[in-house]
C-alpha positions as CSV (number, residue, x, y, z in Angstrom):
1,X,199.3,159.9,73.1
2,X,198.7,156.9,74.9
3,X,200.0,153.4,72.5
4,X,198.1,150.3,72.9
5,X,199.9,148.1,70.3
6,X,198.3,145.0,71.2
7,X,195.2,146.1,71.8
8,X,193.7,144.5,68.7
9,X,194.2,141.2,70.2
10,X,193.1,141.9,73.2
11,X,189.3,140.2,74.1
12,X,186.3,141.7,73.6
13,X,185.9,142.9,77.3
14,X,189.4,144.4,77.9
15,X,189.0,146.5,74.5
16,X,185.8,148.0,76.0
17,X,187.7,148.4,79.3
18,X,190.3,150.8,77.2
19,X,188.1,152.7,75.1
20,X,185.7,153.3,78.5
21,X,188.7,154.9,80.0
22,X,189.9,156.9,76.6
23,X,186.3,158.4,76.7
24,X,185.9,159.7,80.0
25,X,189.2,160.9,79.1
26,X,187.7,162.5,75.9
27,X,184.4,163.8,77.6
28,X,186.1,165.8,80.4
29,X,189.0,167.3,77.6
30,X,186.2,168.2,75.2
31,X,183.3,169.8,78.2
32,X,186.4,172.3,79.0
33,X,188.1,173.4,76.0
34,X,185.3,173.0,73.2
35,X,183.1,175.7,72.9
36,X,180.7,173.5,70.6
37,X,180.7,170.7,73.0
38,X,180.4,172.8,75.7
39,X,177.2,174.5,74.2
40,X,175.7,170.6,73.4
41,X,176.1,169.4,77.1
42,X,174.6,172.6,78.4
43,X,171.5,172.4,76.1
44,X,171.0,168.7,77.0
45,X,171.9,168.7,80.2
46,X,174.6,166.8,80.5
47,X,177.5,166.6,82.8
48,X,181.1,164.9,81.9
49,X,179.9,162.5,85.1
50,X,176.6,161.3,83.2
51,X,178.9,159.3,80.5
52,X,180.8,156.7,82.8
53,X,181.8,154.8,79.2
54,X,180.6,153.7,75.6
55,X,177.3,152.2,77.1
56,X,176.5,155.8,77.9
57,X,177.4,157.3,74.5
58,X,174.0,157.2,73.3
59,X,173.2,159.9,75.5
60,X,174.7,162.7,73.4
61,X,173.4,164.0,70.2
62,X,174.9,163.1,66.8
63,X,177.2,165.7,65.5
64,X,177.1,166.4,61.2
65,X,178.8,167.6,58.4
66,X,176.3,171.1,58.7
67,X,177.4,171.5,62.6
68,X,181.4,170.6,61.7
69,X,180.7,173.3,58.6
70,X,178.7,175.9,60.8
71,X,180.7,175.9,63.9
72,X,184.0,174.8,62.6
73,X,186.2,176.4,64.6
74,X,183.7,176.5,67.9
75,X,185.1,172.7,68.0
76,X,188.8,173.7,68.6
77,X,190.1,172.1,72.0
78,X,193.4,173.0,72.0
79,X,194.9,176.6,72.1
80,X,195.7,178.4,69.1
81,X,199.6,178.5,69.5
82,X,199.6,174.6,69.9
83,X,198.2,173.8,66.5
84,X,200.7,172.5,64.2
85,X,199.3,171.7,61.1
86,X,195.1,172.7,59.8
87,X,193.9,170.5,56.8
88,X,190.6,170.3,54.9
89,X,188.1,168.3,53.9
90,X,188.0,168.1,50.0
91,X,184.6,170.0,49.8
92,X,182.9,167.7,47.1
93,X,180.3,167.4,49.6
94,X,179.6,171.2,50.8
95,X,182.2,173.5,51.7
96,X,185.7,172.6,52.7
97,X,185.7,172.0,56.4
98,X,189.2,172.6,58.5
99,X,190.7,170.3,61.1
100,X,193.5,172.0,63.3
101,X,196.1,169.5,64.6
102,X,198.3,169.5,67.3
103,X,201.7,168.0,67.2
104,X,200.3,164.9,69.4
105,X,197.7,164.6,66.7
106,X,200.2,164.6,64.4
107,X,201.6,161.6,65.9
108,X,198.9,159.6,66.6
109,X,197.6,160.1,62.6
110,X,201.6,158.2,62.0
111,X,200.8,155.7,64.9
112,X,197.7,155.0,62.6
113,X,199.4,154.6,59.1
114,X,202.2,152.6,60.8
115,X,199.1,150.4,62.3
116,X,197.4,150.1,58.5
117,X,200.4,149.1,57.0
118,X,201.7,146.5,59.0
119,X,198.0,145.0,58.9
120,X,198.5,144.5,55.2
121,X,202.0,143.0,55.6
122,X,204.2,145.7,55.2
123,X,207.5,145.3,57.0
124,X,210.6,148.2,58.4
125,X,212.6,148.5,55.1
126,X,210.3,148.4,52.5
127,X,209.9,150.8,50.2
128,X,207.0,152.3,49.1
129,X,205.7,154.5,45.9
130,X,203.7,156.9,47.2
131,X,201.3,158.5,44.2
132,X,198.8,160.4,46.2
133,X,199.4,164.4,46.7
134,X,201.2,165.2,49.7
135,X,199.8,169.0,49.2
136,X,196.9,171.5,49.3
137,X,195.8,170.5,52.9
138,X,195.1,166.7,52.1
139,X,195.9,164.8,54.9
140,X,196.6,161.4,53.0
141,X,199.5,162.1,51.8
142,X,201.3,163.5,54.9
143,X,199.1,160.5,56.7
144,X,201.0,157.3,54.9
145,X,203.8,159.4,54.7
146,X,204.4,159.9,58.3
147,X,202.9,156.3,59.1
148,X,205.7,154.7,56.9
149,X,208.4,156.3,58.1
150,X,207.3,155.5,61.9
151,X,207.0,151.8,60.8
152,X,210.7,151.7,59.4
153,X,209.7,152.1,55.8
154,X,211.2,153.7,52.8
155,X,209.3,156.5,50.8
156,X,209.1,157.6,46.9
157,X,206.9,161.2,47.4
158,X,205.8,160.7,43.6
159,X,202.1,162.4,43.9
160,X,199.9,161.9,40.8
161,X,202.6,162.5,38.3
162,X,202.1,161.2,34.7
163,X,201.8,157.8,33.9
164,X,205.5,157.7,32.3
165,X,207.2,159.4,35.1
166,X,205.2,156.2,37.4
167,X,206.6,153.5,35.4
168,X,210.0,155.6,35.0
169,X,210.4,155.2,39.1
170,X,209.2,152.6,39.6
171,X,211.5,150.7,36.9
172,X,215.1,152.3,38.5
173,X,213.8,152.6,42.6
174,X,211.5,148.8,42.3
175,X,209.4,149.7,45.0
176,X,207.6,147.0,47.2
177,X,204.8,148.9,47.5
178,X,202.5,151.9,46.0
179,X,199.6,153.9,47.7
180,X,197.5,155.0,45.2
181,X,194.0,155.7,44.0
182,X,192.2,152.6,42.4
183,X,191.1,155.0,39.2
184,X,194.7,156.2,38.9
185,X,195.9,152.3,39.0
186,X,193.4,151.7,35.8
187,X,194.6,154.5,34.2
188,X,198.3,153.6,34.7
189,X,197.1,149.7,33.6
190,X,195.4,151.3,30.6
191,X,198.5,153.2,30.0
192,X,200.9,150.0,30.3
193,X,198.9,148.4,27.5
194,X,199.4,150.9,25.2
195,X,203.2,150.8,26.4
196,X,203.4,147.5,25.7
197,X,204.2,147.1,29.7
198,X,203.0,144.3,31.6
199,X,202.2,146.1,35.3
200,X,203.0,142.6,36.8
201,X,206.3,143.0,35.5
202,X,207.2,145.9,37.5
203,X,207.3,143.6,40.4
204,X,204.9,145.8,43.1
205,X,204.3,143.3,46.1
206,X,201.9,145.4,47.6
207,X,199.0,148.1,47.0
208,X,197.6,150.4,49.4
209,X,194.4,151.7,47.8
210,X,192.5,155.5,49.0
211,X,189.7,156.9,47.9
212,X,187.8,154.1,46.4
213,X,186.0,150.6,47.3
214,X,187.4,147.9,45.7
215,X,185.1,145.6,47.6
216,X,181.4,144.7,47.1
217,X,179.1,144.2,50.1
218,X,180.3,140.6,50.3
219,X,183.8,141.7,50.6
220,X,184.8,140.2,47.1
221,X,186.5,142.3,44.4
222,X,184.2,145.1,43.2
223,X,184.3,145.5,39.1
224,X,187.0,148.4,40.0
225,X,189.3,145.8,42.0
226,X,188.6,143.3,39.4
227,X,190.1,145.3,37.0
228,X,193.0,146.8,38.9
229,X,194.1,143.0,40.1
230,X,193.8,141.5,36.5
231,X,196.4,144.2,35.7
232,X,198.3,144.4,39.0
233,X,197.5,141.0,40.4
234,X,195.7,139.9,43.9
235,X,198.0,142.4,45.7
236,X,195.2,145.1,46.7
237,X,194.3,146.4,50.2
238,X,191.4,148.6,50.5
239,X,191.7,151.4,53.1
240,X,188.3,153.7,54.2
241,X,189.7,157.0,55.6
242,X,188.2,160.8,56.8
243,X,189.8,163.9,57.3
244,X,187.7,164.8,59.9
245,X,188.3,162.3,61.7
246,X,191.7,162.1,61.5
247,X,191.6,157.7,61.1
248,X,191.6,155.4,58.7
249,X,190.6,152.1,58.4
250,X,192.5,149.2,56.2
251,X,192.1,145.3,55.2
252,X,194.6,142.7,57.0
253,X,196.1,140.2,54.9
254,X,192.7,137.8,55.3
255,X,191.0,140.9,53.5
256,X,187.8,140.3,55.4
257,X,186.6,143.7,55.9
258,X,188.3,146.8,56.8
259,X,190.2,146.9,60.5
260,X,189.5,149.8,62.9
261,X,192.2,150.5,65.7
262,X,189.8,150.9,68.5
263,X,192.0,152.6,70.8
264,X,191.6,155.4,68.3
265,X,188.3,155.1,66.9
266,X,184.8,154.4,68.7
267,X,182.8,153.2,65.3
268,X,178.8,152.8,65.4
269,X,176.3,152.0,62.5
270,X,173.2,153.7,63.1
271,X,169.7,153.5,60.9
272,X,167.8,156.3,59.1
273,X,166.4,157.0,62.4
274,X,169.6,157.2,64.8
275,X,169.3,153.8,66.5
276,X,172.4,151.6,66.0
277,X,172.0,148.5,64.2
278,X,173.8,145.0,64.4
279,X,176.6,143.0,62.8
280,X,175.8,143.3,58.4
281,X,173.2,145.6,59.1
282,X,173.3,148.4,56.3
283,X,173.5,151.8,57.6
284,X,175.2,155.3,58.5
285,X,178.8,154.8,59.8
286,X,179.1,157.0,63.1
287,X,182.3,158.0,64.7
288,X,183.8,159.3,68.0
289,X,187.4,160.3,68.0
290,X,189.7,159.3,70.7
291,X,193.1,160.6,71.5
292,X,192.6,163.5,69.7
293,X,193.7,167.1,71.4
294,X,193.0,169.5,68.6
295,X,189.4,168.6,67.1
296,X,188.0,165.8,68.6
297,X,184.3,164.7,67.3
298,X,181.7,162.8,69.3
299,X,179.2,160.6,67.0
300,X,180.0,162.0,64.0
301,X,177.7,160.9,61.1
302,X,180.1,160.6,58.3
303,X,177.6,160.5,55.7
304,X,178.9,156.9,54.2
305,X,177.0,154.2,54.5
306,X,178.4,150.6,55.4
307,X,178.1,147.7,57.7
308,X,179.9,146.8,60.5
309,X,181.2,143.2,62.1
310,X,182.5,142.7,65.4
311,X,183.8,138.7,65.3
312,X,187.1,138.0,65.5
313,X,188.5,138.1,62.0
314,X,190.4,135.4,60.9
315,X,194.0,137.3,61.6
316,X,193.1,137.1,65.2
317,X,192.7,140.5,65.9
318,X,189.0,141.4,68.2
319,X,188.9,145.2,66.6
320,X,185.8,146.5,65.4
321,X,185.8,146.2,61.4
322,X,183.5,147.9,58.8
323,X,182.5,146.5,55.1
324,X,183.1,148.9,52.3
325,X,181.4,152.2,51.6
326,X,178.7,151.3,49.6
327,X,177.4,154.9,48.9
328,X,177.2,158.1,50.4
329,X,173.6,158.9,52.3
330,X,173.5,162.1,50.5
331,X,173.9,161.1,47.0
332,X,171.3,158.4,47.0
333,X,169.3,158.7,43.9
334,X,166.0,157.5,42.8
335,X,165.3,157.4,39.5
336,X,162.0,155.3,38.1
337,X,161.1,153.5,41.6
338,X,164.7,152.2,41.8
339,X,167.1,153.4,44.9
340,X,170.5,153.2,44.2
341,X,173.9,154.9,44.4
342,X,176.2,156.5,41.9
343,X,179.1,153.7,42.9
344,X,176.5,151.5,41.5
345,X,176.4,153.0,37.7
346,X,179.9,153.7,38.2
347,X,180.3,149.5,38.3
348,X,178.3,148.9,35.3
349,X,180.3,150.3,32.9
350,X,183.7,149.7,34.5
351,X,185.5,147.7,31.8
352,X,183.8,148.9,28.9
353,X,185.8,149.0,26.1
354,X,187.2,152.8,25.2
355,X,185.6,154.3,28.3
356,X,188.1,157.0,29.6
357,X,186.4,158.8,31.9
358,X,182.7,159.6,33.6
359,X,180.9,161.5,35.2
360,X,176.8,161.2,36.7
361,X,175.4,164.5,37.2
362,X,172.6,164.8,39.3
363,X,169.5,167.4,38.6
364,X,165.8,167.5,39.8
365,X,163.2,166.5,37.5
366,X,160.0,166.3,37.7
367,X,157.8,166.4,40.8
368,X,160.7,166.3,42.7
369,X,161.9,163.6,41.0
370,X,165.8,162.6,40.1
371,X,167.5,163.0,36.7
372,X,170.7,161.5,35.9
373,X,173.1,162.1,33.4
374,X,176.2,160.2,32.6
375,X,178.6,161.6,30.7
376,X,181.0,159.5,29.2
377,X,184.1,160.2,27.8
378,X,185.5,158.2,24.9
379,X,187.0,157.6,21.6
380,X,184.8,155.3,20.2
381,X,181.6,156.8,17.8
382,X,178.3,157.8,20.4
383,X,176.5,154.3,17.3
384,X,179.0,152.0,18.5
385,X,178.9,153.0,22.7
386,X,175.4,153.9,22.9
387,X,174.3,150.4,22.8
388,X,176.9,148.5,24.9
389,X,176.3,151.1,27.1
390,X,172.7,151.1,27.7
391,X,173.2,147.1,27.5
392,X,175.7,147.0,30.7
393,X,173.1,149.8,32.8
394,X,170.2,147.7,32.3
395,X,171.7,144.3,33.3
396,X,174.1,145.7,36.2
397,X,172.8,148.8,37.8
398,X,168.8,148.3,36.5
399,X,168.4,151.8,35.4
400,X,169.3,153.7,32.1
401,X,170.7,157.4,32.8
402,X,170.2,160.0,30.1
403,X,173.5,159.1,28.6
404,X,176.0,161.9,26.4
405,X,179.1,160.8,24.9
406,X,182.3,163.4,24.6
407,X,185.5,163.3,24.1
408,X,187.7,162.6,27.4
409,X,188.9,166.2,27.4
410,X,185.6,167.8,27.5
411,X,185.1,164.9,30.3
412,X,188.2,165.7,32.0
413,X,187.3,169.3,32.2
414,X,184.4,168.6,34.1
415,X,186.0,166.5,36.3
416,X,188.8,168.9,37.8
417,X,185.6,171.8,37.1
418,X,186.1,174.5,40.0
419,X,190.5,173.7,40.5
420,X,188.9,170.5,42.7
421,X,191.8,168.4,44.1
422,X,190.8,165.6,42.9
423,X,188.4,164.0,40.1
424,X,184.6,164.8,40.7
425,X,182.8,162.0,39.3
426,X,179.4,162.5,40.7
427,X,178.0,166.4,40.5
428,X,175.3,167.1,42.4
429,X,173.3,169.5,41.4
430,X,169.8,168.8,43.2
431,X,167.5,171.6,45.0
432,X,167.7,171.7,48.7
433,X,164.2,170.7,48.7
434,X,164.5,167.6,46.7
435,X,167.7,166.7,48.7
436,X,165.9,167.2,52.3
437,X,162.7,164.7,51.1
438,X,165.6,162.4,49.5
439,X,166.9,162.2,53.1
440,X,163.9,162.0,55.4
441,X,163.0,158.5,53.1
């Protein structure tokens, strides 16, 4: 793996300069070792001389989520006896998809973490709480793992232990930072109260967040990250990762949108109909992997849909940066007229007194149509929450789901439903036909 630590500051030009080269570099790996890529150039007639750079990128097809799922192990590049490690996609999506990684892969996944981290002011010697799972093929939390160590950085391997073990560590190790889930940081806040623990007491400097947005489309605090900084305070960094990619992106200290390394990551926005769309322009977040000898992907639609901006951010750095993940192209509902996505019901009743847990389930109604049910899981009498809850859907997300209010362990049990790795909070149940006209417009 090739290291280009300055290359975030480098201008405009000579970062296009480096990721031409890492291309061609990635075209003629992939057109001998791939048998999925080898099969695409064939059928479009293309030769690993036709793409000279990224101006010629447009020339090969988009690869999906149903071609990584189909042919998943037609994209293997390396031989079998160099992989080193195979993790998964978390299948909440579709089936679980594997990505086979070589040892170099390995390393360049660190380089990345050790990359992130410094970007949001993490230094060699600090020590971090890490309460993510490092198991069951996830590959976050071997990720910041590995990236913290390469930066110099100490490690607590807590996972997603109860909330008293958290507080426990963190009171006797007093951790600089934690990498964590923004749900699971509400929950520990929600926890503390009833503790009688003030979280800004437990002196955390930093917080690394995975998994979830905690930005809106103007890059302010989402009702999620309001809620986790009025507990934690302002010490949040929002982080957009995928497995099959094998990157992630994360926030500098000016937390004005989320930092790609482009010596690792070729990032496009593309519309509904493939063509790639400008700085703030909403739309499908495309990536092609570089560096990558085990499973590389060229123009991989990732499904989540976002924004990019290619200024120079205020830090100084010229890399390509992407807004937060507004909502996934396949979950898009429409229910009465209104298009929306489940992160958007999810923000109206964030904050709601007594609300433990959620979940939107998705059916298809009538003529094709979507149903939604939210099922909420609280304490509080279904007289008391009905109203407040219907109230805050109305005035936030402009639509009223057919609501049912349970206790949190019915809730919960839906949640993990199926021994899912992590909380499903939109289930989507939809018929393929009502899916394919929800994403042809």
């Amino acid at each position: 793996m090739i290291e280009f630590d300055l290359i975030d500051f480098s201008s405009p030009g000579d970062i296009k300069t480096v990721q031409d080269r890492l291309l061609t570099d990635l075209i003629g790996h992939v057109s001998g070792t791939s048998q999925y890529y080898k099969n695409i150039f064939r059928q479009n007639h293309l030769t690993p001389d036709d793409i000279k750079g990224v101006d010629d990128l447009h020339k090969i097809p988009f690869t999906t989520r149903d071609d990584l799922q189909r042919y998943n192990w037609d994209f293997l590049s390396a031989p079998r006896h160099a992989v080193r490690e195979i993790v998964s996609t978390t299948g909440t999506t579709g089936e679980p998809q594997f990505i086979a990684m070589t040892g170099s892969d390995i390393d360049r996944l660190a380089y990345n973490e050790q990359r992130s981290f410094t970007y949001a002011g993490a230094n060699p010697g600090d020590l971090f709480h890490i309460a993510v799972t490092g198991d069951n093929l996830f590959i976050a939390g071997a990720a910041y793992y590995r990236g913290l160590i390469r930066l110099g950085a100490a490690v607590a391997r807590v996972g997603p232990q109860n909330t008293i073990r958290q507080f426990d560590l963190i009171k006797k190790l007093q951790p600089f930072g934690i990498v964590a889930v923004p749900s699971f940081m509400l929950h520990m806040a929600r926890a503390a109260r009833e503790l009688k623990i003030n979280p800004r007491d437990l002196g955390l400097q930093k917080a690394v967040l995975i998994g979830e947005s905690i930005r809106d489309a103007s890059l302010r605090s989402n009702p999620l990250g309001e809620l986790v900084e009025e507990a934690f305070g302002e010490i949040c960094y929002s982080t957009y990762g995928i497995t099959e990619g094998q990157v992630s992106f994360c926030e500098c200290v000016q937390k004005n949108g989320l930092h790609s390394h482009p010596d690792l990551v070729i990032a496009e926005v593309v519309d509904e109909e493939g063509k790639p769309l400008g700085d703030g322009e909403t739309g499908e977040l495309v990536l092609t992997t570089l560096q990558i000898e085990g499973m590389p992907l060229i123009r991989y639609k990732t499904g989540d849909i976002t924004f990019k901006t290619t200024n120079t951010c205020k830090c100084g750095r010229n890399s390509l940066r992407i807004g937060p993940i507004i909502g996934r192209k396949q979950q898009r509902l429409k229910i009465k007229g209104v298009t929306l996505y489940p992160k958007t019901i999810e923000n109206a009743i964030l904050g709601i007194k007594d609300v433990v847990n959620y979940q939107i389930e998705a059916v298809t109604g009538e003529n094709q149509s979507d149903r939604v049910i939210l099922r909420v899981g609280s304490l509080r009498t279904e007289a008391e929450l009905r109203p407040e809850l219907t109230e805050h859907l109305r005035a936030k997300a402009r639509v009223t789901p057919e609501l049912v209010i349970e206790s949190p362990e019915a809730v919960n049990e839906r949640l993990t439903e199926g021994g899912s790795r992590k909380a499903v909070t939109f289930k989507d149940r939809r018929s393929t036909e009502a899916a394919n006209e929800r994403l042809q417009g």
